[in-house]
C-alpha positions in Angstrom: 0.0 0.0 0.0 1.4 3.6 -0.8 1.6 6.4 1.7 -0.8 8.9 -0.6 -4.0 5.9 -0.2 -3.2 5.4 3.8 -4.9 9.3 4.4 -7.7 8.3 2.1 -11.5 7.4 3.1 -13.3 5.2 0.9 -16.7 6.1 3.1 -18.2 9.8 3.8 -21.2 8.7 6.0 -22.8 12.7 6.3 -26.6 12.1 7.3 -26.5 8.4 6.3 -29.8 6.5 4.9 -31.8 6.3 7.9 -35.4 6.1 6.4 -34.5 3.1 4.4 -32.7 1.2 7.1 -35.4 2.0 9.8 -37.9 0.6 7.2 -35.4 -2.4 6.5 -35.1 -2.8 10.3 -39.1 -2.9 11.0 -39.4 -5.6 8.2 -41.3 -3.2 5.8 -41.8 -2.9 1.8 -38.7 -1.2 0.3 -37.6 0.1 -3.0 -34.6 0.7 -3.9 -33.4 1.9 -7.5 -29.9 1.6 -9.0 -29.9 4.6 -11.4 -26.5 4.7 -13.7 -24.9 3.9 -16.7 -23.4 0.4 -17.8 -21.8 -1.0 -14.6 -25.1 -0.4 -13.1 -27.2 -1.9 -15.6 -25.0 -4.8 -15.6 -25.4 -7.9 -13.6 -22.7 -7.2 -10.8 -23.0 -5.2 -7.5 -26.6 -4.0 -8.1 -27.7 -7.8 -8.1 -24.9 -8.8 -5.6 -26.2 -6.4 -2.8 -29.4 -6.8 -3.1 -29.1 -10.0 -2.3 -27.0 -9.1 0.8 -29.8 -6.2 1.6 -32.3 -9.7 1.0 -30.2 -11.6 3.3 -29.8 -9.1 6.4 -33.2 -8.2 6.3 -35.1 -11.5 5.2 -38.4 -9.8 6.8 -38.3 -7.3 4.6 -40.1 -7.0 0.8 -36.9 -5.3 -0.7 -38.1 -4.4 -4.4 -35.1 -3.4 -6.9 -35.3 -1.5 -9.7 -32.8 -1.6 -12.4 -32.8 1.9 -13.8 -28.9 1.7 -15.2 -28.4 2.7 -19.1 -25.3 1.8 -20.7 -23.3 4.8 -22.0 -25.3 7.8 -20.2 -24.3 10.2 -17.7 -26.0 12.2 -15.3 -27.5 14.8 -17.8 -29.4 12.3 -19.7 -29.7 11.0 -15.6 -31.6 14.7 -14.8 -34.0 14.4 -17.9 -35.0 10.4 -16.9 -35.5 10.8 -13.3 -39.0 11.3 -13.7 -39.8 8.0 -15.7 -37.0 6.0 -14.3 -36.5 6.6 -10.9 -39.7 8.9 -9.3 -42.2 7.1 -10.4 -41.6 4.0 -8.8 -41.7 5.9 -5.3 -38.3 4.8 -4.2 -36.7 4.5 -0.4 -33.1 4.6 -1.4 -31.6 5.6 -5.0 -28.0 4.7 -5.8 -26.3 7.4 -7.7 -23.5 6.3 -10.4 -22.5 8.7 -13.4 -18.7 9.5 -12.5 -17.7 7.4 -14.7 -19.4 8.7 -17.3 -19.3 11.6 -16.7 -15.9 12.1 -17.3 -15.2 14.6 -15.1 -16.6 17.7 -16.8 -17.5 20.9 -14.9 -21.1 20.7 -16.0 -21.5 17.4 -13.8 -21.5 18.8 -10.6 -25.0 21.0 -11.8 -26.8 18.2 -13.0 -25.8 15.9 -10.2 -27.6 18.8 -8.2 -30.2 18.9 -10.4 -30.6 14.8 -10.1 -30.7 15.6 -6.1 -33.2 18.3 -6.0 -35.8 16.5 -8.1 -35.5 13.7 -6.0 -35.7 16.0 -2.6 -38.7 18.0 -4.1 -40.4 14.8 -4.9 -39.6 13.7 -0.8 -37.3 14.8 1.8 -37.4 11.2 3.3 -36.3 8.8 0.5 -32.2 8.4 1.1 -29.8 8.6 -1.9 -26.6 7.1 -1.9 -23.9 8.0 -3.9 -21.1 5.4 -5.4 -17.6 6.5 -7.1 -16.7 3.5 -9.7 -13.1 4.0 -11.3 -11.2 3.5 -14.7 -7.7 1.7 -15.0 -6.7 5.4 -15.5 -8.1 6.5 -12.1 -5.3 3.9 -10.0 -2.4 6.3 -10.3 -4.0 9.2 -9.0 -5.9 7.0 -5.9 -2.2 6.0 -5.5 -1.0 9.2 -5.0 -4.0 10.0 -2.8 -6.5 11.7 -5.0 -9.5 10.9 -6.0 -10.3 11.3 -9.5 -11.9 15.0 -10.9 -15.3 14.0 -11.3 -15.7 12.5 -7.7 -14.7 15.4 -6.5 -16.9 17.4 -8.0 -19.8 15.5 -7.0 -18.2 15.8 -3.1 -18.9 19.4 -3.2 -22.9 18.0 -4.2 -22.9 15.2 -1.2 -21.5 17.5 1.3 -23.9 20.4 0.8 -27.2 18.0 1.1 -25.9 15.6 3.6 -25.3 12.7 1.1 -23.3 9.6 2.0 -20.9 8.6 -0.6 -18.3 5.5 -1.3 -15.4 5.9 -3.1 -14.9 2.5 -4.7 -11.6 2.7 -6.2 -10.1 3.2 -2.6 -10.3 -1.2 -2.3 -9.4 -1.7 -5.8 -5.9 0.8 -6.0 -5.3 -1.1 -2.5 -5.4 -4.1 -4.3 -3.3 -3.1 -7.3 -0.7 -1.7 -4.7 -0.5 -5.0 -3.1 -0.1 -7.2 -6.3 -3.7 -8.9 -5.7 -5.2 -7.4 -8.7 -4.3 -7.0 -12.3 -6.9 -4.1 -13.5 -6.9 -4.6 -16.8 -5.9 -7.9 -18.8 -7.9 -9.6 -22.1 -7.3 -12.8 -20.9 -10.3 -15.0 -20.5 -8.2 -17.7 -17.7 -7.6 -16.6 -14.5 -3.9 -15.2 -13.4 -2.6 -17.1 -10.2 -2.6 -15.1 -7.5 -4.9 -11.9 -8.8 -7.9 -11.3 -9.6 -8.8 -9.6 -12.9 -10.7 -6.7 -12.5 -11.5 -5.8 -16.1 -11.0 -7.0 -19.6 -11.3 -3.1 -21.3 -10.2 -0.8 -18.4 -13.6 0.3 -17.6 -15.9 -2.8 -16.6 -15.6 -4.8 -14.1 -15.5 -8.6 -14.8 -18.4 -10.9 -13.4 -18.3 -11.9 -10.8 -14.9 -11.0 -9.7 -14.5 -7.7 -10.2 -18.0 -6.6 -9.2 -17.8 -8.8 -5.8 -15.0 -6.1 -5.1 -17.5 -3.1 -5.8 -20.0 -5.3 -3.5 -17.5 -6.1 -0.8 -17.4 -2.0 -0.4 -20.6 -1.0 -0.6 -22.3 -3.7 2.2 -19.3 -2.9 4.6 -20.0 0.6 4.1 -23.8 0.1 4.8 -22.8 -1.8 7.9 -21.1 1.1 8.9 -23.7 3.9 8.1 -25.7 1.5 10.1 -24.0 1.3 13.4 -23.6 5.3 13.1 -27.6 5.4 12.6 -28.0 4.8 16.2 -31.6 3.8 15.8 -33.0 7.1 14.5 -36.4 7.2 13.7 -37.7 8.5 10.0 -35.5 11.9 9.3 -36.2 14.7 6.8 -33.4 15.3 4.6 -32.2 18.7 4.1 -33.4 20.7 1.1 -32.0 24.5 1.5 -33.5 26.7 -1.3 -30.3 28.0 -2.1 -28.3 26.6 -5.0 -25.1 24.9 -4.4 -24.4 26.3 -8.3 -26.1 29.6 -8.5 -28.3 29.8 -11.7 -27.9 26.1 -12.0 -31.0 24.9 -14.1 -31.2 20.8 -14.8 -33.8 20.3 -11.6 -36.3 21.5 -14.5 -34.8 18.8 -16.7 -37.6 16.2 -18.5 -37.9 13.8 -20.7 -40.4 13.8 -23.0 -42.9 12.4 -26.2 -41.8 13.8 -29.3 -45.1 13.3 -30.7 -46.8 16.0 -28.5 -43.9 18.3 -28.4 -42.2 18.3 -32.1 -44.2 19.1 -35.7 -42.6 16.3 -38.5 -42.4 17.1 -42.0 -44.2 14.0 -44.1 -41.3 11.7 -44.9 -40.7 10.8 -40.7 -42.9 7.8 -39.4 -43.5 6.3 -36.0 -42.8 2.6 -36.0 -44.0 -0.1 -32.8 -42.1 -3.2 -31.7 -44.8 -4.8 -33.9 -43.1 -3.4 -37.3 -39.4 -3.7 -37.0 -36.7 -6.2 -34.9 -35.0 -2.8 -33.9 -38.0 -1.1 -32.0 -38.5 -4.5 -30.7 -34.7 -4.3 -29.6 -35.3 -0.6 -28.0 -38.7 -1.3 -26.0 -37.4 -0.9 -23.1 -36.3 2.2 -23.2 -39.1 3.7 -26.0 -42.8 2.7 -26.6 -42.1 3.4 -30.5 -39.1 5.1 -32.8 -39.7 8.1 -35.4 -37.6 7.2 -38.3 -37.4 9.1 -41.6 -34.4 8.3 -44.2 -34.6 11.1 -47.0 -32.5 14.5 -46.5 -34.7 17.4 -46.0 -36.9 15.5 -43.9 -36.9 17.7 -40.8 -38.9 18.6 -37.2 -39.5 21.7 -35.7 -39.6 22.0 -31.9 -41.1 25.3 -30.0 -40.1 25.2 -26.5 -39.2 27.7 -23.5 -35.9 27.3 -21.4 -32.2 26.5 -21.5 -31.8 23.3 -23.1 -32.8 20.6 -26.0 -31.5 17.5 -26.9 -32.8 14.3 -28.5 -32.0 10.6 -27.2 -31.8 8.2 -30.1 -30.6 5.2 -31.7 -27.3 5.6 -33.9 -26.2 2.8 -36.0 -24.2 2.2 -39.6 -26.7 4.2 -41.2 -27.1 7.3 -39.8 -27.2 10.4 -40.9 -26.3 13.8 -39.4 -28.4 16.9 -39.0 -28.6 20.6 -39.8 -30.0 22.2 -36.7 -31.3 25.9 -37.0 -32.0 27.9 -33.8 -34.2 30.9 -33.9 -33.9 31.0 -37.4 -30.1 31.3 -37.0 -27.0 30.1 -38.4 -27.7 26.3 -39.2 -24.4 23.7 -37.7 -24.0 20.2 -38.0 -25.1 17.6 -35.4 -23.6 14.5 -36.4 -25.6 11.1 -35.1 -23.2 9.0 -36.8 -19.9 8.2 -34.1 -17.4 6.1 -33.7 -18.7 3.6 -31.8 -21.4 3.3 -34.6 -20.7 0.0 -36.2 -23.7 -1.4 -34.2 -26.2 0.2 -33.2 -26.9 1.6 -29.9 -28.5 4.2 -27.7 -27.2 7.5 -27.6 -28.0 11.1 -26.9 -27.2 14.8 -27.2 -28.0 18.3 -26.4 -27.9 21.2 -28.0 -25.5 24.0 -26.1 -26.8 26.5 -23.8 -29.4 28.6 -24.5 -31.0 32.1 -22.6 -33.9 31.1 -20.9 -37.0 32.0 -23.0 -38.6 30.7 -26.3 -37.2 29.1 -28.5 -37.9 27.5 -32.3 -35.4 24.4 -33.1 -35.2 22.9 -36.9 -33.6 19.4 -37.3 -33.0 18.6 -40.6 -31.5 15.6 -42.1 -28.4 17.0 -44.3 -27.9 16.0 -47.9 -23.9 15.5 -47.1 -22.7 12.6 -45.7 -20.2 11.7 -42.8 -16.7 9.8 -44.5 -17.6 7.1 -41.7 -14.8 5.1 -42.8 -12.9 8.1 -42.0 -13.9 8.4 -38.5 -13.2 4.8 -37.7 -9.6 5.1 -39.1 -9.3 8.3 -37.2 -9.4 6.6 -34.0 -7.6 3.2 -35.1 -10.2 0.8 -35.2 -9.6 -1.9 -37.7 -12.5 -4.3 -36.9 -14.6 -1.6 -37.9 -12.7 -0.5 -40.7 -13.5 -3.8 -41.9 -17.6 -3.8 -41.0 -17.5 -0.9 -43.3 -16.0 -2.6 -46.5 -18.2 -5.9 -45.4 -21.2 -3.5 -45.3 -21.3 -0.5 -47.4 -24.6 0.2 -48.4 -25.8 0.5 -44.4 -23.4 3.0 -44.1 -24.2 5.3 -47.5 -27.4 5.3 -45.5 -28.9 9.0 -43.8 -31.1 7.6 -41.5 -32.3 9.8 -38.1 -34.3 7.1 -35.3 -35.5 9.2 -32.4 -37.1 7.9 -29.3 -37.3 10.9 -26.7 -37.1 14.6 -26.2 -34.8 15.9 -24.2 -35.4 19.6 -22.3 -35.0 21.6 -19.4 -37.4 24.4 -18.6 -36.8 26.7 -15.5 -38.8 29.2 -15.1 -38.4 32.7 -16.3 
């Protein structure tokens, strides 16, 4: 172990979860929702404790929501709360976008904005915040710093009383010690070490995950015996902003159906018409597809922000977005992780709070999408591309859900 990780703390227990443990004590009905991005939605320490949480409290009716989407961070997190999370009344939410979040300033608004909904909605359900890491995280844990993005979301725990586990405090222990190798693309186990990933990022199953677990329930443990058998507590909910002006507690997502006006080439397709939609269910009731540049949809709102959460593939296109009648630009929905398809999302930048009249159009151009995947070294791809070049001459938009946020004037 190196001197920098001895001064760190893996657990910040602040105001603790004492609603949802008082109601796990008294053998009561609990939900609990594990809201993230992929290593939530994956089958690894969401399922792993819950089943702990099952077998400490076997008189409880612990219900568990899996509300983790892979490659989404906490903005998309802000405009989903609603449908994802709220609804389903919940006694405890995990919190897990670092990771995907990458560390960028605008996280530590919209993890406010992801705390704020939850508080206005009640000041008694608990939220618990976890920290997972990337192979590029290790150095800086071993130096005693935790990585940008945690910190950021510190500043969010410590101003509403949120616990929060740092889970890269076990793992960089681990790596010190020469018990874990983080990263390694073999499929047999290494004697003496467990692998923790096979890509840097994910944790293997159930190895790697039983290491996220391992910290989580002895943390709980802990935020238990520091409970003190406290009866039901209202969390705090000051109406000042932690980020002055800050507005992605107004954040929703939202039908395009009722919200957008589609020009005559777009149409709305149901699990019952295509293997994709069928694919997508889960996360939208139906698609809105059009294929033809110039097809376009126009969007009259009022606030800050607008974005559309989709499905990019080999075939699609990019659009020419016009704001107010300004200056169209280029929104690309073609990437380079596009030689599958998957969901995705973005938002528009900033705008001044007030009304607002948004074109999408498809553009006539087209993305050199070989290009991008030679850009960033990716050969397999490189070679989807020559196996299948007609999907990717293709111009085709597939959007699921509107994205806005609306504070008000």
């Amino acid at each position: 172990m190196r001197l920098g990780e001895l001064a760190m703390k893996e657990l910040f227990p602040r105001r603790g979860l004492p609603n949802v443990i008082h109601k796990l004590e008294n053998g009561d009905a609990v939900t609990i929702v594990y809201f993230g991005g992929s290593n939530t939605r994956s089958e690894g320490y969401r399922v792993m404790t819950a089943e702990w949480l099952r077998e400490q409290y076997p008189k409880a009716d612990i219900r568990c929501i899996n509300a983790g989407i892979s490659g989404t961070g906490s903005d998309l997190g802000c405009a989903r709360l609603e449908m994802d999370v709220l609804r389903h009344q919940p006694d405890l939410v995990f919190v897990e976008f670092v990771g995907n979040d990458g560390g960028v300033s605008e996280s530590k608004m919209r993890i406010e904005g992801i705390v704020r909904q939850i508080r206005k909605r009640s000041r008694f359900i608990d939220i618990l915040f976890v920290y997972t890491l990337k192979e590029r995280d290790v150095a800086g844990f071993q130096a005693g710093q935790y990585q940008k993005g945690a910190i950021m979301q510190e500043e969010v725990a410590e101003y509403y009383g949120i616990p929060s586990i740092h889970l890269g405090i076990a793992v960089s222990h681990l790596v010190s010690e020469g018990k874990l190798i983080f990263t390694s693309g073999a499929d047999e186990p290494i004697s003496g070490a467990v692998v923790f990933t096979h890509d840097s990022i994910h944790p293997t199953i159930p190895d790697g995950h039983r290491i996220y677990s391992n910290t989580i329930t002895r943390s709980f443990e802990k935020i238990r015996e520091l409970r003190g058998g406290l009866p039901k507590f209202e969390h705090n909910w000051p109406q000042e902003l932690l980020v002055p002006g800050n507005p992605w507690e107004y954040a929703a997502m939202l039908p395009l159906d009722s919200h957008a006006h589609f020009s005559a080439g777009w149409s709305y397709m149901m699990p019952d018409d295509s293997d994709l939609v069928r694919e997508y269910n889960w996360l939208f009731p139906g698609i809105w597809r059009a294929v033809d540049p110039g097809e376009a949809l126009t969007v009259q709102f009022t606030g800050t922000h607008i974005g559309l959460f989709d499905i990019g593939g080999p075939n699609s296109g990019r659009l020419k977005v016009t704001v107010d009648g300004g200056k169209p630009f280029l929104v690309d929905r073609f990437t380079l992780y596009n030689d599958h398809n998957r969901n995705q999302y973005v938002y528009l930048p900033e705008l001044p709070n007030g009304k607002h009249t948004v074109r999408f159009e498809i553009d006539s151009d087209k993305t050199d999408k070989a290009a991008v995947f030679e850009a960033s070294g990716n050969e397999r791809s490189l070679e989807h591309v020559r196996q299948h070049p007609d999907w990717y001459k293709q111009t085709v938009i597939q959007l699921g859900r509107l994205l806005l946020v609306q504070p008000p004037l």
